[in-house]
C-alpha positions in Angstrom: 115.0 71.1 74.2 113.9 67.4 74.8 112.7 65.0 72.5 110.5 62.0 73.9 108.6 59.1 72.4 104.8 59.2 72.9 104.7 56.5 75.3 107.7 58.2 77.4 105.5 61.4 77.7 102.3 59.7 78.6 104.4 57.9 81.3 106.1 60.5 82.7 103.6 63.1 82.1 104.1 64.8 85.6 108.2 64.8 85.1 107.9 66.0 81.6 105.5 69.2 82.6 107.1 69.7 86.0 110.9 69.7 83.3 109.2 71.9 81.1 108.2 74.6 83.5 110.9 74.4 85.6 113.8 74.8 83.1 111.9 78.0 81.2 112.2 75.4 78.3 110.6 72.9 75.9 109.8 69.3 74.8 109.1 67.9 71.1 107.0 64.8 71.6 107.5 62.5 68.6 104.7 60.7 67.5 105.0 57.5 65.2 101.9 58.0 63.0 101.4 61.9 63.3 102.7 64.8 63.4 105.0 65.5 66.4 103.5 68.1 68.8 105.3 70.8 72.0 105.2 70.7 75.2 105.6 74.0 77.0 104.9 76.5 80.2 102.8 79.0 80.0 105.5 81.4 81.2 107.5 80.3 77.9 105.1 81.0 75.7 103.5 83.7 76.9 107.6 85.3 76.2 107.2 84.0 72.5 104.1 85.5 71.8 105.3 88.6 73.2 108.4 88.6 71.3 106.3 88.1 68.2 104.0 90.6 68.9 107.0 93.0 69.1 108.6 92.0 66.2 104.9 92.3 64.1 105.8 95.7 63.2 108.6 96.2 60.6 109.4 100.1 62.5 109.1 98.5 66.4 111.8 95.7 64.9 113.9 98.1 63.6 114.1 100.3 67.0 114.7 97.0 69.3 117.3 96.0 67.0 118.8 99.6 67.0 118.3 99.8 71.1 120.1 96.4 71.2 123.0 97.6 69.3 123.4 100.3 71.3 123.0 98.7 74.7 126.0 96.3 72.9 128.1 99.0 72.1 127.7 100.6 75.1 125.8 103.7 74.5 123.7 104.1 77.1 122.4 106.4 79.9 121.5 105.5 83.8 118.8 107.6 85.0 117.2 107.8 88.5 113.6 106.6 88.5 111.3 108.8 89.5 109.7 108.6 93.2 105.6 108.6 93.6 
């Protein structure tokens, strides 16, 4: 995460999107007389929504957490992938 100034953003505009997209990340612009706003890819935050979307659901967050501790602990399976 980056934090710039206003005036920093608007004059590096292309640098700041170009960072942003490039390093799958984001930048908090900081805004003397309103509320600070975020800069981000599309790729980035198409990744949170998704995340939230999975997480919505009390019983699909409960089985990612569960398939993530198992994955952790080593519990799991390789299977062949089936050819079409």
């Amino acid at each position: 995460m980056q934090v710039v100034n206003f005036t920093e953003a608007r004059n590096n505009l292309k640098r700041l999107l170009d960072d942003v997209v490039d390093d799958a990340d984001y930048t908090v612009i900081n805004r003397r007389d309103s509320a600070d706003a975020v800069v981000m890819g599309l790729d980035y935050f198409n990744g949170i929504m998704e995340t939230l979307h999975l997480l919505e659901s009390p019983a699909n967050a409960k089985h990612l957490m569960e398939s993530i501790a198992q994955y952790r602990e080593g519990q799991t399976k390789n299977k062949d992938l089936l050819d079409d």
